[in-house]
C-alpha positions as CSV (number, residue, x, y, z in Angstrom):
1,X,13.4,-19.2,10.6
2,X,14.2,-21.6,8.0
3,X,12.7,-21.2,4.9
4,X,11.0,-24.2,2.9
5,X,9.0,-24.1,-0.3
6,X,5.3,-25.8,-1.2
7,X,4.6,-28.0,-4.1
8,X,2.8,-25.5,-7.0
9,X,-1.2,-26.3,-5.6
10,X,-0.5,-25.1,-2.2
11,X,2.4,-22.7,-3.4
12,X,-0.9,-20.7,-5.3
13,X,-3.3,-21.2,-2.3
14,X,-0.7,-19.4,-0.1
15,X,-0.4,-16.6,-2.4
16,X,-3.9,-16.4,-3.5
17,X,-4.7,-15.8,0.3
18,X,-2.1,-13.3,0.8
19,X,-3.2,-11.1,-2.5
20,X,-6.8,-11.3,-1.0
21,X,-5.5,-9.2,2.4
22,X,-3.8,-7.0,-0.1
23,X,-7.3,-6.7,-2.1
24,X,-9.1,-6.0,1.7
25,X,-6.4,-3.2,2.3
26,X,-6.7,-1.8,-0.8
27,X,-10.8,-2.1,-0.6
28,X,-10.8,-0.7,2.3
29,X,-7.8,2.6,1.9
30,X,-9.8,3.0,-1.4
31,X,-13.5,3.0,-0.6
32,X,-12.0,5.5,2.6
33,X,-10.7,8.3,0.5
34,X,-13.6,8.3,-1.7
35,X,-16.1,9.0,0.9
36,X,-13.8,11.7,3.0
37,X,-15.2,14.8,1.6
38,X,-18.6,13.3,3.3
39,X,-17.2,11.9,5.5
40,X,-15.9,15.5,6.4
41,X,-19.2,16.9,5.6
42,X,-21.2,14.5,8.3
43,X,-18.2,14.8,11.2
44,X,-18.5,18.6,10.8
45,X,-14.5,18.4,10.5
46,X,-11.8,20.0,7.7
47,X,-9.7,17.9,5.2
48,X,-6.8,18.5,7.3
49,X,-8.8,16.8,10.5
50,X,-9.7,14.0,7.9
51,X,-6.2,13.3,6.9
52,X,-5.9,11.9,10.4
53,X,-8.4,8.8,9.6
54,X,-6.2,8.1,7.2
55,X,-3.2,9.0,9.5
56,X,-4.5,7.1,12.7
57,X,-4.3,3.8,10.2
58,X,-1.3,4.2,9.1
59,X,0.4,5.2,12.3
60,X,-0.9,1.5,14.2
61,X,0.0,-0.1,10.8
62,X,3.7,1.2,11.1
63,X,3.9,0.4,15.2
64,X,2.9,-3.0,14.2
65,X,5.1,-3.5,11.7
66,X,8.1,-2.9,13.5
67,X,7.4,-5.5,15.7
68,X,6.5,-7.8,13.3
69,X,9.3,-9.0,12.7
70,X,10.2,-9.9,16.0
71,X,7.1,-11.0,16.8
72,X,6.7,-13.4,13.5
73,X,10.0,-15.0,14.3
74,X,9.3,-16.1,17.7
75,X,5.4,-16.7,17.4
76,X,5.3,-17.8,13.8
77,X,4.1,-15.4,10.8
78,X,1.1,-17.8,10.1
79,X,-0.6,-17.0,13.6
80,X,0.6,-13.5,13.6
81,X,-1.4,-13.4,10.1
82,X,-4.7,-15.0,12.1
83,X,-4.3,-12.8,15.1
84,X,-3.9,-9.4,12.8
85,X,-7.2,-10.7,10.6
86,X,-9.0,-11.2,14.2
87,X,-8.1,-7.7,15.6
88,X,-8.2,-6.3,12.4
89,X,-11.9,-7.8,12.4
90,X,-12.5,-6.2,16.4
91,X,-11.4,-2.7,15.4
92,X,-13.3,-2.6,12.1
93,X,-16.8,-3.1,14.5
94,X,-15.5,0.0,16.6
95,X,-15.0,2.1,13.8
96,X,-18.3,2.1,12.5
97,X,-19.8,1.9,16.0
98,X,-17.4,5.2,17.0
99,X,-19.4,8.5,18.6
100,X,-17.1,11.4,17.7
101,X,-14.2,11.7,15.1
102,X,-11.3,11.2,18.3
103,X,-12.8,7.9,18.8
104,X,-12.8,7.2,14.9
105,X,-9.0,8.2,15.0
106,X,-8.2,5.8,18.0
107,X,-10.2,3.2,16.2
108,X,-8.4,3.4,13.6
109,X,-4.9,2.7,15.1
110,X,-6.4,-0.1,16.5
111,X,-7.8,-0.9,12.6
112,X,-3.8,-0.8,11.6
113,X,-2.4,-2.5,14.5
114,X,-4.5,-5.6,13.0
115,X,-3.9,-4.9,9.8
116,X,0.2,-4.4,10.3
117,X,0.2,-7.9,11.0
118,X,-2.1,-9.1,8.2
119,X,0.6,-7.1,5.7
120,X,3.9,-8.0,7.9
121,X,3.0,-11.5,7.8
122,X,1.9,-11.7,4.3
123,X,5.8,-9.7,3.4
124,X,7.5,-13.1,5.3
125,X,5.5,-15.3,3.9
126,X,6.2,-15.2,0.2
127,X,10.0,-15.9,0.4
128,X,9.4,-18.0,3.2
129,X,7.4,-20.3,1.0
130,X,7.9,-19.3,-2.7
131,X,10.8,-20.6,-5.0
132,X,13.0,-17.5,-5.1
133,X,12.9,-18.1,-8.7
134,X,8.8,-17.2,-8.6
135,X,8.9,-14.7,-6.3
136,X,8.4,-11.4,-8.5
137,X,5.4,-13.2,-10.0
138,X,4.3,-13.8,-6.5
139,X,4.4,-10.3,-5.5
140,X,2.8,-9.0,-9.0
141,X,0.2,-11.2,-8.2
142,X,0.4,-9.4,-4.6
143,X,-0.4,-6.5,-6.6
144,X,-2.9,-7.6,-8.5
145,X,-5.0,-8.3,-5.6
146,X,-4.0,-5.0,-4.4
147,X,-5.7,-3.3,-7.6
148,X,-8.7,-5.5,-7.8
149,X,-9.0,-3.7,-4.0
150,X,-8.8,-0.3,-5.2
151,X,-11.2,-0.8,-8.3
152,X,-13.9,-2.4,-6.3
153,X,-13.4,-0.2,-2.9
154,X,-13.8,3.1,-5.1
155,X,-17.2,2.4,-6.1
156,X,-18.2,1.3,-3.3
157,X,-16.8,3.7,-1.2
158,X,-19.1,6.5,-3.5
159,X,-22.1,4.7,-3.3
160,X,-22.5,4.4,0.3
161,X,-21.0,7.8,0.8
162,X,-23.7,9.1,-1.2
163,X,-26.7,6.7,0.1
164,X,-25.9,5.7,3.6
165,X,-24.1,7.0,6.9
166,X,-20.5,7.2,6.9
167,X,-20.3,3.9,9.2
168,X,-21.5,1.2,6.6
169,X,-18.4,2.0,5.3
170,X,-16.7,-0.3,7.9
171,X,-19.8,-2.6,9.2
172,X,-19.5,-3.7,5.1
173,X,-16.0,-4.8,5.2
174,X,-16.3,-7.1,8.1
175,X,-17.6,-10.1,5.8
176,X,-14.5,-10.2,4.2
177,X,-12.6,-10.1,7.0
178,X,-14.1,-13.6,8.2
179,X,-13.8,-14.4,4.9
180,X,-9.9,-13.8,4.9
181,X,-9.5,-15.8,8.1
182,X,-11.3,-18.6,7.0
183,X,-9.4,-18.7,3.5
184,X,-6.3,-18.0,5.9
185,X,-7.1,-21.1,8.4
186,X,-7.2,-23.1,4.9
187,X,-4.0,-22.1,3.2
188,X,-1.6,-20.8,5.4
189,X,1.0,-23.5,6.5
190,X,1.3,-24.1,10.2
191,X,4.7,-23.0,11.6
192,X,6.6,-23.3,14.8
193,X,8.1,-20.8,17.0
194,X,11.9,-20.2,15.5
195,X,14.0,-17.8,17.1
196,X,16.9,-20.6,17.6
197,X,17.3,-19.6,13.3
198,X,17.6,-16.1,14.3
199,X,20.8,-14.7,12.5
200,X,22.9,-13.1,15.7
201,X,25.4,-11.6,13.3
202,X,23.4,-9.3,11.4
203,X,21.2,-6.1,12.8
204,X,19.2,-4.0,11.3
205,X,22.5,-1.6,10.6
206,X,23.9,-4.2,8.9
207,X,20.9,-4.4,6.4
208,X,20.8,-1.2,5.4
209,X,24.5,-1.3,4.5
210,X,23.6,-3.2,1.9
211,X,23.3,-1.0,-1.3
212,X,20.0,-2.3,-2.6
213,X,18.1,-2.2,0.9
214,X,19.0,1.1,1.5
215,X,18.5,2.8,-1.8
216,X,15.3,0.5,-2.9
217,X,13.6,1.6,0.7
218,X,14.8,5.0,0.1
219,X,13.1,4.9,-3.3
220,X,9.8,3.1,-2.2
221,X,9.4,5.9,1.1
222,X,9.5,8.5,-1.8
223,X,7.5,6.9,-4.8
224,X,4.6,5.9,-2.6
225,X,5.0,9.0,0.0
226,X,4.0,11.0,-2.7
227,X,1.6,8.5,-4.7
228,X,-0.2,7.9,-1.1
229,X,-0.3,12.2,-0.9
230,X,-1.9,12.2,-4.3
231,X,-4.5,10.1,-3.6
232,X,-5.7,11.3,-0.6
233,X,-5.7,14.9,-2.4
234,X,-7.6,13.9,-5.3
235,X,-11.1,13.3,-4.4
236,X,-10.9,17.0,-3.0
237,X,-9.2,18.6,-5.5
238,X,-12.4,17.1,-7.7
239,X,-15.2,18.6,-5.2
240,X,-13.0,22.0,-5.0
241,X,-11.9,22.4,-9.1
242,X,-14.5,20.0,-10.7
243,X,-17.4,20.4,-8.0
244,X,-17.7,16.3,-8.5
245,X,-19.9,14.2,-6.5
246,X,-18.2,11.8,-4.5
247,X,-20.3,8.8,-7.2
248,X,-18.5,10.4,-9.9
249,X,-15.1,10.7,-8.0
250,X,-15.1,7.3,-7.4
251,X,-15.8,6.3,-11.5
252,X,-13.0,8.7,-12.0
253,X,-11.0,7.6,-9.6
254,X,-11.4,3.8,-11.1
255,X,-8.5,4.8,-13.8
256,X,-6.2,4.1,-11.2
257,X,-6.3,0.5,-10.3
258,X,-7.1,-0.3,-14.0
259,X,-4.1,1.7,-14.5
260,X,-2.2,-0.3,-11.7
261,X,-3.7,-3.7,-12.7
262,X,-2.5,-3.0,-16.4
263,X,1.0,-3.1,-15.5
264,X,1.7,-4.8,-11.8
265,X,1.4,-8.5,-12.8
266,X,3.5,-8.1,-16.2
267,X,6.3,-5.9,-14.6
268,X,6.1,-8.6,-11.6
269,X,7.1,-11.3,-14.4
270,X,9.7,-9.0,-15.8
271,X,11.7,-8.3,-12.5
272,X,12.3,-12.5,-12.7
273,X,14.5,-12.1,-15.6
274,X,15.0,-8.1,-16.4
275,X,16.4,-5.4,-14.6
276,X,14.5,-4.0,-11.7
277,X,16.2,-0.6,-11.5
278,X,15.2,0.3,-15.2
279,X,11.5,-0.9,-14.7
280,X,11.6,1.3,-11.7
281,X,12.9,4.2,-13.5
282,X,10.2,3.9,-16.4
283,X,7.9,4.0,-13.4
284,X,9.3,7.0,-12.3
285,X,8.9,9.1,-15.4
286,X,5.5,7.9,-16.2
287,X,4.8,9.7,-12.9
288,X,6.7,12.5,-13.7
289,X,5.5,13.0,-16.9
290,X,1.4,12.7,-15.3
291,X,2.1,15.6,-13.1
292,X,4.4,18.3,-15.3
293,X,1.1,17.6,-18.0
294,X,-1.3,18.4,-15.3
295,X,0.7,21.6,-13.8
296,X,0.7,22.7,-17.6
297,X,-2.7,22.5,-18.4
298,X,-4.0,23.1,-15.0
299,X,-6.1,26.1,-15.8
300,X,-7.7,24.0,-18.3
301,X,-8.2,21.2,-16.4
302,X,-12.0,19.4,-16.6
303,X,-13.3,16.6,-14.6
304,X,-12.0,13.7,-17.4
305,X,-8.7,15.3,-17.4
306,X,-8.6,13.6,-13.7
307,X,-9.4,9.8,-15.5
308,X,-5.9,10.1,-17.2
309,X,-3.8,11.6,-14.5
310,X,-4.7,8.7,-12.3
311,X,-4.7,6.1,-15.1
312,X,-0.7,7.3,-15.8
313,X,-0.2,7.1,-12.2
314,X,-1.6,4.0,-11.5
315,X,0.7,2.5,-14.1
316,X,3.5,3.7,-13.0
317,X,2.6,2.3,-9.8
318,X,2.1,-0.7,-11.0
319,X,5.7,-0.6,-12.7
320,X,7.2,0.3,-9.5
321,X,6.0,-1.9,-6.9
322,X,7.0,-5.6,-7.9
323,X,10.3,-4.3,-9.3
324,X,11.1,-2.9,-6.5
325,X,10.1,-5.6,-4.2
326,X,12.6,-7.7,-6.0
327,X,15.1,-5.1,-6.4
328,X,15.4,-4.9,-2.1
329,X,15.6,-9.0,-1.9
330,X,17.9,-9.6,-4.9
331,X,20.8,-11.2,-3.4
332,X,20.3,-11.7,-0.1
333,X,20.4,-15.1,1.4
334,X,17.2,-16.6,1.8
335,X,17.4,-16.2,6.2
336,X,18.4,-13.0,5.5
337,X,14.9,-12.3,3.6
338,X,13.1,-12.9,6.3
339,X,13.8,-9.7,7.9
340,X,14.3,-7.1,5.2
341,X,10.8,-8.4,4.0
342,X,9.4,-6.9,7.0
343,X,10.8,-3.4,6.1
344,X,9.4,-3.2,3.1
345,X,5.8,-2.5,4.3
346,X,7.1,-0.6,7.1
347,X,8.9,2.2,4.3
348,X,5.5,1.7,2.5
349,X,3.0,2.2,5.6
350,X,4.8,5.1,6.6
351,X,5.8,7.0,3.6
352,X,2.1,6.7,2.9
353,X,1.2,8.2,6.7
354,X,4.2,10.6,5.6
355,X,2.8,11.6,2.8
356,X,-0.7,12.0,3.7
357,X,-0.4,14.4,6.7
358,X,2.3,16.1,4.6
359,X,0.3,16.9,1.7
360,X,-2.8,17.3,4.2
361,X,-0.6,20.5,4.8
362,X,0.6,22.5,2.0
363,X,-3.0,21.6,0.6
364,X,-5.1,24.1,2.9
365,X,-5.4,26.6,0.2
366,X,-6.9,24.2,-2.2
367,X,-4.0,24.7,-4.3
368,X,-2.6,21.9,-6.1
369,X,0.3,23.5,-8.0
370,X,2.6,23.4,-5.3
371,X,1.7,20.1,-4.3
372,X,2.5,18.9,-8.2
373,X,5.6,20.7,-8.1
374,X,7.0,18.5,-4.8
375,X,5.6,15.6,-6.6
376,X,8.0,16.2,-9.9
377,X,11.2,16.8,-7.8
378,X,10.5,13.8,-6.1
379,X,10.3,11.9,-8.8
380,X,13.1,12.9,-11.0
381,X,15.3,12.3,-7.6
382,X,14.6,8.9,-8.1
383,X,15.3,8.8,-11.7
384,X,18.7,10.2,-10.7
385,X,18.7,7.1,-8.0
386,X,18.3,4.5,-10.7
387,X,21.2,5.7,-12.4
388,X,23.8,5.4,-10.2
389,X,25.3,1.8,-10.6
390,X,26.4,2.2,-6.9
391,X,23.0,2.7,-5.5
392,X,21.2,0.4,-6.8
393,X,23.3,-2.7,-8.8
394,X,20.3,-4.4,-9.9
């Protein structure tokens, strides 16, 4: 597909509407997690059963996504973006209309089907129609949208946990949806089926020879595998160590996006004109650093503890996303973008379904110390990553 640019008004409407389906995912993931110990509670089901609502998203959101691609190229990413928001919008209505948890789960891979092509679409449509020049303030502002999400889902998401049945959690979402396709009908330029610009001569293969789309996926299926873990674990670990309500988890659990808001827009800017790989690295030990001072102090830990763990690892999270956007599209010609855009939410989506079910796991005995153990390994693995002037060049 060949790739144009806007003048600056309808540049920012574009990307304004793309960082408000990154606010709805977030709002949505956020106000989820929240409410799962209730959510639990009212299903008559375990955290491990739980982590399959969270797994049953994430699995359609990763089958979409791998078609995307394919799909956006022939069909056009703007009406893949319209037809995900629609379906998206269908699945939501099941979900809070479903009869047992199993029909919740199948929901839900419906839910990411939808929602794959909402965050596929918006991944091509940035370099697509941003100045490469702009394009790391494009995605922090991706970001930002993504942590407004998360700060207003969390409250949210503990106030109707706590005041209505579980499936107001998903009937309340489907206003913004319309919204979304309305904004999306508005902003969005019209494109054309294009798979005459289809590049014959490079595959998939040939992509991840390229040293900073193989290590910079690597690095994002790791960071966010084990940030997406930690999340779902939290609001758990505060019932099970803190006995918190899931009202107060979610005030806790606030410090995150500010955490990731205070950092994703600024270190968006900075990946224009500074390294990636060092932003990504302070990233990296800003997480490290949260979870060694936690598995210190962890027989002391108190409910406020919690409000700077997350804050420390929504920075860093907010460090390491925009960098390492940038740091997987540095380089490449601008055809080229088009598809390794389209794996970057694929390594997220399924490092976060990775990490969920994983963690899900070695959680059952309500021990966190091993969990915060994997956590720090991982993350100094990636510090050793964003050393290596092979692996990374950027």
């Amino acid at each position: 597909m060949s790739v144009r640019h806007l003048e600056a008004p309808a540049e920012k409407r574009l990307v304004y509407c793309v960082a408000l389906a990154a606010c709805f995912f977030q709002f949505e993931s956020f106000m989820i997690v929240v409410a799962l110990p209730d959510m639990a509670r009212e299903l008559y089901a375990s955290a491990h059963a739980m982590s399959y609502v969270i797994s049953g998203l994430l699995f359609g959101l990763v089958a979409a996504l791998v078609c995307a691609s394919w799909l956006g190229q022939r069909l056009g990413f703007s009406r893949l973006f319209l037809t995900g928001t629609y379906l998206a919008t269908l699945a939501t209505i099941a979900c809070g209309a479903s009869p047992s948890l199993s029909a919740l789960i199948v929901s839900r891979i419906v839910q990411g089907i939808g929602i794959g092509a909402i965050v596929a679409s918006s991944y091509a449509l940035l370099p697509l129609w941003v100045n490469a020049k702009r394009l790391g303030w494009a995605f922090g502002l991706l970001s930002t949208g993504a942590g407004a999400g998360m700060i207003l889902g969390l409250p949210v998401g503990g106030f109707i946990s706590s005041h209505f049945e579980w499936r107001w959690l998903f009937f309340g979402t489907i206003p913004v949806l319309l919204a979304l396709a309305l904004l999306a009908h508005k902003s969005i330029p019209s494109d054309q089926p294009a798979a005459r610009h289809l590049n014959p001569r490079m595959t998939l293969t040939d992509f991840f020879k390229l040293p900073n789309v193989l290590a910079g996926l690597l690095m994002l299926f790791i960071f966010q595998g084990v940030m997406g873990g930690l999340r779902f674990l939290t609001p758990f670990i505060l019932e099970n160590q803190a006995g918190a309500t899931p009202t107060v988890s979610g005030f806790i659990f606030l410090s995150y996006p500010l955490g990731f808001l205070l950092l994703s827009a600024w270190s968006g800017r900075q990946a224009d004109t500074f390294s990636a790989k060092r932003l990504m690295r302070f990233a990296s030990c800003l997480s490290l650093s949260a979870c060694l001072l936690y598995l210190l102090l962890i027989d002391s830990w108190g409910v406020w503890h919690f409000s700077v763990f997350l804050l420390l690892l929504g920075a860093a999270t907010g460090l390491f996303s925009p960098p390492n956007n940038v740091a997987i599209l540095r380089g490449l010609s601008e055809a080229d973008m088009q598809v390794v855009s389209t794996l970057i939410p694929i390594s997220l989506n399924a490092s976060l379904m990775f990490g969920t079910f994983s963690f899900g796991l070695i959680f059952k005995e309500h021990d966190p110390s091993l969990v915060l153990m994997i956590s720090i390994a991982a993350f100094a693995g990636i510090i050793f990553l964003t050393k290596g002037e092979q692996i990374l060049p950027v």
